[in-house]
N, CA and C atoms as an extended XYZ file, in Angstrom:
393
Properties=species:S:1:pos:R:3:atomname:S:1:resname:S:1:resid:I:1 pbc="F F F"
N       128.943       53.177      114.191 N   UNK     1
C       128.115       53.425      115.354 CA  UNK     1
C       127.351       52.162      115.717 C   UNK     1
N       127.077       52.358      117.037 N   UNK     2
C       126.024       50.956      117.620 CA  UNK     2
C       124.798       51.865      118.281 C   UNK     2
N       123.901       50.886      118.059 N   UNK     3
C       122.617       50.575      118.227 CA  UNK     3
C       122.013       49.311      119.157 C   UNK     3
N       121.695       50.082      120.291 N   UNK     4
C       120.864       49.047      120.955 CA  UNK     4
C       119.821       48.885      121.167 C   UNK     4
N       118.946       47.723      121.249 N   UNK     5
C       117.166       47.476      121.515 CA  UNK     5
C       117.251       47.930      122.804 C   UNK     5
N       116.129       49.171      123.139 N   UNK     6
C       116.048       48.943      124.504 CA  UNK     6
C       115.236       48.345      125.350 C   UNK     6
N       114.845       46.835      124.945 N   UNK     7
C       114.675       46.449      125.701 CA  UNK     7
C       115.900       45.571      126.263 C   UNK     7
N       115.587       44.535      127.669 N   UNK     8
C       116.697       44.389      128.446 CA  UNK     8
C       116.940       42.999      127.831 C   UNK     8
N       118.375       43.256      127.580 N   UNK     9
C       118.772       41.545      126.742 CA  UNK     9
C       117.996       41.497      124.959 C   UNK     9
N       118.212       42.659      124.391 N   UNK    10
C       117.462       42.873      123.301 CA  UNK    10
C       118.843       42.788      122.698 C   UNK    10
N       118.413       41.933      121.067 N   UNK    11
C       119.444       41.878      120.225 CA  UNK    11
C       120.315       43.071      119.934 C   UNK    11
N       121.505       43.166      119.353 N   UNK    12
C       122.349       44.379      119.387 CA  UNK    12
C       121.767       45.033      117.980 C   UNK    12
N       121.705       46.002      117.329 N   UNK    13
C       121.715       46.535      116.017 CA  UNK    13
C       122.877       47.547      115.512 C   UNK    13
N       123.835       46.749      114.936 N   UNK    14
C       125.272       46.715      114.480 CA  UNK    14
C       125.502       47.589      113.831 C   UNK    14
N       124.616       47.903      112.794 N   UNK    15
C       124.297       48.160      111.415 CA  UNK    15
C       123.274       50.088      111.507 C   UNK    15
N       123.866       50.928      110.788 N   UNK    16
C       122.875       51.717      110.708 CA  UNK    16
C       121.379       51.615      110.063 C   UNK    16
N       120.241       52.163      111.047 N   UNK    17
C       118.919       52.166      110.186 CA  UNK    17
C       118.514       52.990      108.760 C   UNK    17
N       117.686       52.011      108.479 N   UNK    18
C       116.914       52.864      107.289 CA  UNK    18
C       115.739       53.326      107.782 C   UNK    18
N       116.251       54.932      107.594 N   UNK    19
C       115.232       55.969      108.239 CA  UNK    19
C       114.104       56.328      107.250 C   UNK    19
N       112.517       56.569      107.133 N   UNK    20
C       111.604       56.802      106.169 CA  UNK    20
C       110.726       57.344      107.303 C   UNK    20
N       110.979       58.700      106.622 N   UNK    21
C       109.590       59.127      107.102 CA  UNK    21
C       108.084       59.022      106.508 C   UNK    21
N       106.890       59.030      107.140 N   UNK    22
C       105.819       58.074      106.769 CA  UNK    22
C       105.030       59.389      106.801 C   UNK    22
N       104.594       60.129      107.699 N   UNK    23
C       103.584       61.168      107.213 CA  UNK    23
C       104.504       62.556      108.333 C   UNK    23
N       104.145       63.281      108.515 N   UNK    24
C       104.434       64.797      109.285 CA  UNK    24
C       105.081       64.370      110.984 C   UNK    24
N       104.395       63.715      110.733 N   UNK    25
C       104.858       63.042      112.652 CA  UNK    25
C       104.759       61.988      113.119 C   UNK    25
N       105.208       61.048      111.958 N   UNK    26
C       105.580       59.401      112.191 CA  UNK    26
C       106.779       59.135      111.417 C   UNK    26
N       107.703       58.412      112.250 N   UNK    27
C       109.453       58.150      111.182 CA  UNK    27
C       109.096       56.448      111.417 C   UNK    27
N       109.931       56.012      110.525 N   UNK    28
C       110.018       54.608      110.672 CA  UNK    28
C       111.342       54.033      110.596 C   UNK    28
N       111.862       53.538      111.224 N   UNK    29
C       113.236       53.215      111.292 CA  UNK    29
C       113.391       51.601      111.035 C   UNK    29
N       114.123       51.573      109.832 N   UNK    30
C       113.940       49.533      109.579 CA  UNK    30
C       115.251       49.193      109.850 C   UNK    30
N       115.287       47.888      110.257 N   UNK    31
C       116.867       47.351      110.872 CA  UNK    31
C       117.169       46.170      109.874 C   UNK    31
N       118.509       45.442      109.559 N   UNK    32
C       118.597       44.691      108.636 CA  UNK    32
C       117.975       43.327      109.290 C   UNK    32
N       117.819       42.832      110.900 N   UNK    33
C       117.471       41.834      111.092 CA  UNK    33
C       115.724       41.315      111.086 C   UNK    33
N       114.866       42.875      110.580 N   UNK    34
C       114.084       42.384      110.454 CA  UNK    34
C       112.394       43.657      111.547 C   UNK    34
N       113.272       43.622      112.289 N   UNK    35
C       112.524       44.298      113.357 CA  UNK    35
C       112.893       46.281      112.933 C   UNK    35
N       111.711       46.533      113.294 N   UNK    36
C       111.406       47.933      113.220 CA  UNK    36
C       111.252       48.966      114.579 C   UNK    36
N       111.354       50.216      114.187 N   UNK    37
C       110.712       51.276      115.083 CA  UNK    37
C       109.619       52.136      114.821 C   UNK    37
N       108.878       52.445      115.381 N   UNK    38
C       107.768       53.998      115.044 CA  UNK    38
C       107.937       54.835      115.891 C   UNK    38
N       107.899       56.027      115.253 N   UNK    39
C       108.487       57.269      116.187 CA  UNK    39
C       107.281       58.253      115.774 C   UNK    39
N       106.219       58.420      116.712 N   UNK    40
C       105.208       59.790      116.772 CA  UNK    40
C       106.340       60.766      117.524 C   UNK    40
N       105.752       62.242      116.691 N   UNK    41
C       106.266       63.007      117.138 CA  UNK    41
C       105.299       63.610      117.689 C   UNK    41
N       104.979       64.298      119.164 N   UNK    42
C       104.248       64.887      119.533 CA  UNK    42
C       104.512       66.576      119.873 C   UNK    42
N       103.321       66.727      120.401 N   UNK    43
C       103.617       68.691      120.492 CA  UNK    43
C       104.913       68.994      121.701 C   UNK    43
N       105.858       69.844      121.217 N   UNK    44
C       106.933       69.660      122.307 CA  UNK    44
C       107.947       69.238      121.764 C   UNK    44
N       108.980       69.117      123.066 N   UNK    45
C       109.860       67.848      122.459 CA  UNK    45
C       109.319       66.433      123.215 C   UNK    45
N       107.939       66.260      123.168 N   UNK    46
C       107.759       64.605      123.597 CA  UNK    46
C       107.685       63.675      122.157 C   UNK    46
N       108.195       62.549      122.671 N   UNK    47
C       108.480       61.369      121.618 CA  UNK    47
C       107.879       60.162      121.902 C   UNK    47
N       107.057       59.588      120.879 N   UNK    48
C       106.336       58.018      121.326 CA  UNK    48
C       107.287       56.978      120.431 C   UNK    48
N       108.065       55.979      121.036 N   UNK    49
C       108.599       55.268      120.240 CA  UNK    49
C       108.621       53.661      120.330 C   UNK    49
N       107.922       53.076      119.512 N   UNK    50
C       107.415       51.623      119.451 CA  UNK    50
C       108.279       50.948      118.907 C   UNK    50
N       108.752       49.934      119.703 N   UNK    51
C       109.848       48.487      118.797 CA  UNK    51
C       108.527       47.316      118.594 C   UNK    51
N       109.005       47.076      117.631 N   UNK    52
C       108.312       46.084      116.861 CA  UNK    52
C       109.685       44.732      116.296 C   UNK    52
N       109.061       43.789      116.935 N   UNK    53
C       109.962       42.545      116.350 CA  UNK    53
C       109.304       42.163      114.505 C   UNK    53
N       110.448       41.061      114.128 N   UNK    54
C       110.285       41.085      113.216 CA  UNK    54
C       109.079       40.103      112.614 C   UNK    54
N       108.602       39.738      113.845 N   UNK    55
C       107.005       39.289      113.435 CA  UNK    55
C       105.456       40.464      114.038 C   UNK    55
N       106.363       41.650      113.831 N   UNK    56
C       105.244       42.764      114.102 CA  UNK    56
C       104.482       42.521      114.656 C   UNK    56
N       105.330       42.163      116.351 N   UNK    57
C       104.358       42.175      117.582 CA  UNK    57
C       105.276       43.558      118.362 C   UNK    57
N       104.620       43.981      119.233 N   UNK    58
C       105.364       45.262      120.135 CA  UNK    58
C       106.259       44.364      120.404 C   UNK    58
N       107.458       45.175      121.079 N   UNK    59
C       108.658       44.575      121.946 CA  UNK    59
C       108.327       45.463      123.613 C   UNK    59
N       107.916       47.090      122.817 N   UNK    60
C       108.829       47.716      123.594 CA  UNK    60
C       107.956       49.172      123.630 C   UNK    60
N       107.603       50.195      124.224 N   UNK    61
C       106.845       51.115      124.130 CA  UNK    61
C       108.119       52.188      124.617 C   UNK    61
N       108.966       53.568      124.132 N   UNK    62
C       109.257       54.488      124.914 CA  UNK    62
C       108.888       55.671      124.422 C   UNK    62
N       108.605       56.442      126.379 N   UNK    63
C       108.060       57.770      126.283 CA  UNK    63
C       109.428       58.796      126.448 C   UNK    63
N       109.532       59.505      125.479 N   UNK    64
C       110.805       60.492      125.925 CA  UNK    64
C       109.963       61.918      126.218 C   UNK    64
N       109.985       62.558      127.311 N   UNK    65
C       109.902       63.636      127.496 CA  UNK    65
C       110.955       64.460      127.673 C   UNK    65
N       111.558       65.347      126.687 N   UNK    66
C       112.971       66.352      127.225 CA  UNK    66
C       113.953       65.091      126.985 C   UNK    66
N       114.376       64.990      127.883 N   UNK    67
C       116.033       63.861      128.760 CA  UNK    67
C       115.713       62.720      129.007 C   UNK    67
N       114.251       62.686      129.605 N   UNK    68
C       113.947       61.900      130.555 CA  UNK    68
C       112.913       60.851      129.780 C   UNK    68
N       113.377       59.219      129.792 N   UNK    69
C       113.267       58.272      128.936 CA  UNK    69
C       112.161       57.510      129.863 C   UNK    69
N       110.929       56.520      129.300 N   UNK    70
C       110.794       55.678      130.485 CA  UNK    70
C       109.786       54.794      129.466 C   UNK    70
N       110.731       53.749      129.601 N   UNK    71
C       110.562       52.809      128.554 CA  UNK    71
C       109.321       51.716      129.693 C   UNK    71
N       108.514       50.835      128.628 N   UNK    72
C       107.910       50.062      129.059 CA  UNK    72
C       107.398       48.945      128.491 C   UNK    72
N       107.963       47.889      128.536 N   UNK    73
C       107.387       46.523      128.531 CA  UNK    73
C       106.233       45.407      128.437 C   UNK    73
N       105.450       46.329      129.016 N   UNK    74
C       103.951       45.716      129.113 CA  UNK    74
C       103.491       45.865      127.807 C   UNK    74
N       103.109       44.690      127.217 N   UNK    75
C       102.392       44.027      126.044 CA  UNK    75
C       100.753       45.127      125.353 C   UNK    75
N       100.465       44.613      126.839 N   UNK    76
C        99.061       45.020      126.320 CA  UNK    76
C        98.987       46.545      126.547 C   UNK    76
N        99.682       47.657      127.166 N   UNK    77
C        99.719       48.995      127.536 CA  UNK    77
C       100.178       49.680      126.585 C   UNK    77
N       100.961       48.827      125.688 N   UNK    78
C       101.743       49.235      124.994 CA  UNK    78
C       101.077       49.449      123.468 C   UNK    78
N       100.260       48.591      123.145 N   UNK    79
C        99.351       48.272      122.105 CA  UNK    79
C        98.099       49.408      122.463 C   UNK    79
N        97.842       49.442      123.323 N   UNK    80
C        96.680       50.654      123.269 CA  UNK    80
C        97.364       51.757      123.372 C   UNK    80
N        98.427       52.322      123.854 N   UNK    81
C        99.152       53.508      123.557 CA  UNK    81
C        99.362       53.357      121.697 C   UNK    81
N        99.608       52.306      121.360 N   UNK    82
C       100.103       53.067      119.781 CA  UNK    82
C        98.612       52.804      119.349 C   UNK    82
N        97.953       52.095      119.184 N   UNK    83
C        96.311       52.403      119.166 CA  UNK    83
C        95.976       53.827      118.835 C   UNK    83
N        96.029       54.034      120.573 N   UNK    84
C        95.813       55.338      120.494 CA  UNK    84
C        96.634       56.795      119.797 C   UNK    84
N        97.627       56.698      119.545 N   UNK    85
C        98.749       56.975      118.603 CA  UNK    85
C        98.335       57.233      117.397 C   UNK    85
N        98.051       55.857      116.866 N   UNK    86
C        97.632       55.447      115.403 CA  UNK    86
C        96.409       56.522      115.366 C   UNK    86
N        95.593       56.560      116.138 N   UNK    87
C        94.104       57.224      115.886 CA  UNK    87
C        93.754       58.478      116.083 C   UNK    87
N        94.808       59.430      116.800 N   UNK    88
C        95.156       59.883      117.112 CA  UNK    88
C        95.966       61.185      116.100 C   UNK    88
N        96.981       60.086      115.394 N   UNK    89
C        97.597       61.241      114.264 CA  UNK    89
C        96.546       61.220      112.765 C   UNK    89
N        95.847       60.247      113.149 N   UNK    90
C        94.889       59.994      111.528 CA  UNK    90
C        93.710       60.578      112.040 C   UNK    90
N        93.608       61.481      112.784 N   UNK    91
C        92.869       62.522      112.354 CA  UNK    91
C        93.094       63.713      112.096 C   UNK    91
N        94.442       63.710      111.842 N   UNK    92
C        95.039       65.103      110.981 CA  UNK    92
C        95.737       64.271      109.482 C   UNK    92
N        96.089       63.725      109.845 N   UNK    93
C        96.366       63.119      108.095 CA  UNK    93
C        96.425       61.443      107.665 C   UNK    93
N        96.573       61.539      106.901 N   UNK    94
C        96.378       59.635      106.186 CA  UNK    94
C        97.263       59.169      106.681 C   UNK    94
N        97.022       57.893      107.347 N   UNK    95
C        97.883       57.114      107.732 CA  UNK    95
C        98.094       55.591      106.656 C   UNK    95
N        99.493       55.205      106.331 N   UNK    96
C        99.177       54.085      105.320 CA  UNK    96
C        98.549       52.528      105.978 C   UNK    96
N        98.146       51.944      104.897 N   UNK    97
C        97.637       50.526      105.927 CA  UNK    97
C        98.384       49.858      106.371 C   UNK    97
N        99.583       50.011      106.323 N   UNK    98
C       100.702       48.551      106.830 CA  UNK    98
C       100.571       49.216      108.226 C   UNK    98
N       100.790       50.020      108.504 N   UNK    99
C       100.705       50.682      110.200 CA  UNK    99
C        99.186       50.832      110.817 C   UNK    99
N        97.920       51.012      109.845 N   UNK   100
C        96.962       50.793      110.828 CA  UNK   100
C        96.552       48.944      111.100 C   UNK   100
N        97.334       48.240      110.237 N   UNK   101
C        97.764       46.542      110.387 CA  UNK   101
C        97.998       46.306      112.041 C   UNK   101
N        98.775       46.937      112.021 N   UNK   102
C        99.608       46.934      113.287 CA  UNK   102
C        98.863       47.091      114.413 C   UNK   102
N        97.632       47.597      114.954 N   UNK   103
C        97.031       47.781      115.435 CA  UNK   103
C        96.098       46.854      115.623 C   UNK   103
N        95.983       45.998      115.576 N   UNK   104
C        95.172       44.659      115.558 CA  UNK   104
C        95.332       43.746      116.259 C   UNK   104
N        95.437       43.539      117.627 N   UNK   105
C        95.433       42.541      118.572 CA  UNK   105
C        95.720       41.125      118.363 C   UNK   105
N        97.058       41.023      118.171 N   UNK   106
C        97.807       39.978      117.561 CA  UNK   106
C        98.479       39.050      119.070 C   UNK   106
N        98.442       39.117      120.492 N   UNK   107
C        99.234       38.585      121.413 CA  UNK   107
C        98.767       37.137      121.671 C   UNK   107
N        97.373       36.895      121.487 N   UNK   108
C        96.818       35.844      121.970 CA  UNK   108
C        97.422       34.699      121.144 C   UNK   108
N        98.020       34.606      119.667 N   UNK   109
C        97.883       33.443      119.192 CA  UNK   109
C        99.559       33.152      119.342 C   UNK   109
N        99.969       32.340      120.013 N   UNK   110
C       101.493       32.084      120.239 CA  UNK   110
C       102.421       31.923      118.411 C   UNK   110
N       103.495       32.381      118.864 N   UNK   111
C       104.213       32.032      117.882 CA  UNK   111
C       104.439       30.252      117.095 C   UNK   111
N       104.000       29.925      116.007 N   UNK   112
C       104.402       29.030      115.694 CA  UNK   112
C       105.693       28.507      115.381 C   UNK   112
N       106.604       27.276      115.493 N   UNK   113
C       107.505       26.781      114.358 CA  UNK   113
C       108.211       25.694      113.600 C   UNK   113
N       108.696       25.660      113.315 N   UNK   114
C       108.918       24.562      112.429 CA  UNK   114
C       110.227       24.117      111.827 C   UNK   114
N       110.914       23.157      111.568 N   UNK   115
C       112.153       22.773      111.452 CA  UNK   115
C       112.274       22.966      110.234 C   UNK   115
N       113.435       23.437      109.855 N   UNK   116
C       113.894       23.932      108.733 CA  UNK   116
C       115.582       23.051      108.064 C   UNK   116
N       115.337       22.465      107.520 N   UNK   117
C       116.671       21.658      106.786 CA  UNK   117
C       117.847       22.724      106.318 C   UNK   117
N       119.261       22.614      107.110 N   UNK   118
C       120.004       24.055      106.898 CA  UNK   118
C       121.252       23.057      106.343 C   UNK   118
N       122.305       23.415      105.741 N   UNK   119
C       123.447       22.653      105.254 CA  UNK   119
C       124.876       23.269      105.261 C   UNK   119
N       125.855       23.048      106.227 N   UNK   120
C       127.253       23.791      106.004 CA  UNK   120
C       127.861       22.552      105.435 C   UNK   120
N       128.461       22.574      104.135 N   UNK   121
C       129.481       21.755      103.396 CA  UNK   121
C       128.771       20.396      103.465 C   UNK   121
N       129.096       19.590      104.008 N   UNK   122
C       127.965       18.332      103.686 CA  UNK   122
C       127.330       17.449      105.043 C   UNK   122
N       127.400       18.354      106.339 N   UNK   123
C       126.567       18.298      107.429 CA  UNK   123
C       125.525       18.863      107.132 C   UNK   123
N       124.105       18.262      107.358 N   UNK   124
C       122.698       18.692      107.059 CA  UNK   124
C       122.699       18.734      108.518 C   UNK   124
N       121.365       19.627      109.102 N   UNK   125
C       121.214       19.753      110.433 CA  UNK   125
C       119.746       20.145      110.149 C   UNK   125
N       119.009       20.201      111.032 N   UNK   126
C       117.923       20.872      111.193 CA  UNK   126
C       118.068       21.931      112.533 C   UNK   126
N       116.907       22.898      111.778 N   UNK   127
C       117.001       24.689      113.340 CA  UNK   127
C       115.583       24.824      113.234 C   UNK   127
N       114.910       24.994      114.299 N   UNK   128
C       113.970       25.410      114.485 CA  UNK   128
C       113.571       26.883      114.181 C   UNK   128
N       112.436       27.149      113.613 N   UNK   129
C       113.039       28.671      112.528 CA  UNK   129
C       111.104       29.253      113.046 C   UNK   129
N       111.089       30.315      114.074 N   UNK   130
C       109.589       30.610      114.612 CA  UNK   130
C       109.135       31.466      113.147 C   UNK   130
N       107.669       31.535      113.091 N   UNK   131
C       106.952       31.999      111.923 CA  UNK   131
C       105.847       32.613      112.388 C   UNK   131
């Protein structure tokens, strides 16, 4: 089976996830390249589902109601929806700290990076590798 990011021009995910559920109405879905999902389950069949790259910044916010999907992009809308999410299900039960982490207003400081010395057979090269 395939797996796609939905966001637009989002890496492919080839590979099936590793599914863990985290408390009553949060799943976590991990991918081998690094990047994650969070899935609140809400009353209904509505669904909150957060992509997270693999430097655990949002990618990606989607609302599923029923059928009907409506994904969204915006950075900062997206971070106070799981905010509010986060605060939201932890007042019915414990939430662990790596996910209330996540919640911490991380957009302002740009990605750093740095060249990294890589070697096929006895060509050395350098790749720029973000951190």
């Amino acid at each position: 089976m395939m797996w796609l990011s939905a966001t637009i021009g989002g890496t492919m995910k080839d590979t099936k996830p590793k599914v863990m559920p985290i408390t009553k109405n949060i799943h976590a879905m991990f991918y081998q390249d690094g990047e994650f999902d969070l899935c609140f389950h809400a009353k209904g069949s509505r669904k909150w589902i957060f992509e997270f790259s693999k430097f655990k910044r949002i990618k990606c916010g989607i609302i599923i109601d029923g059928l009907e999907k409506r994904p969204n992009t915006d950075e900062y809308k997206n971070w106070k929806d799981f905010r509010y999410m986060v605060n939201l299900c932890g007042k019915e039960q414990e939430i662990p700290a790596w996910i209330k982490a996540l919640t911490v207003w991380r957009f302002d400081k740009p990605l750093r990076t740095r060249m990294v010395e890589d070697r096929i057979g006895c060509v050395v090269f350098f790749k720029e590798e973000k951190y």
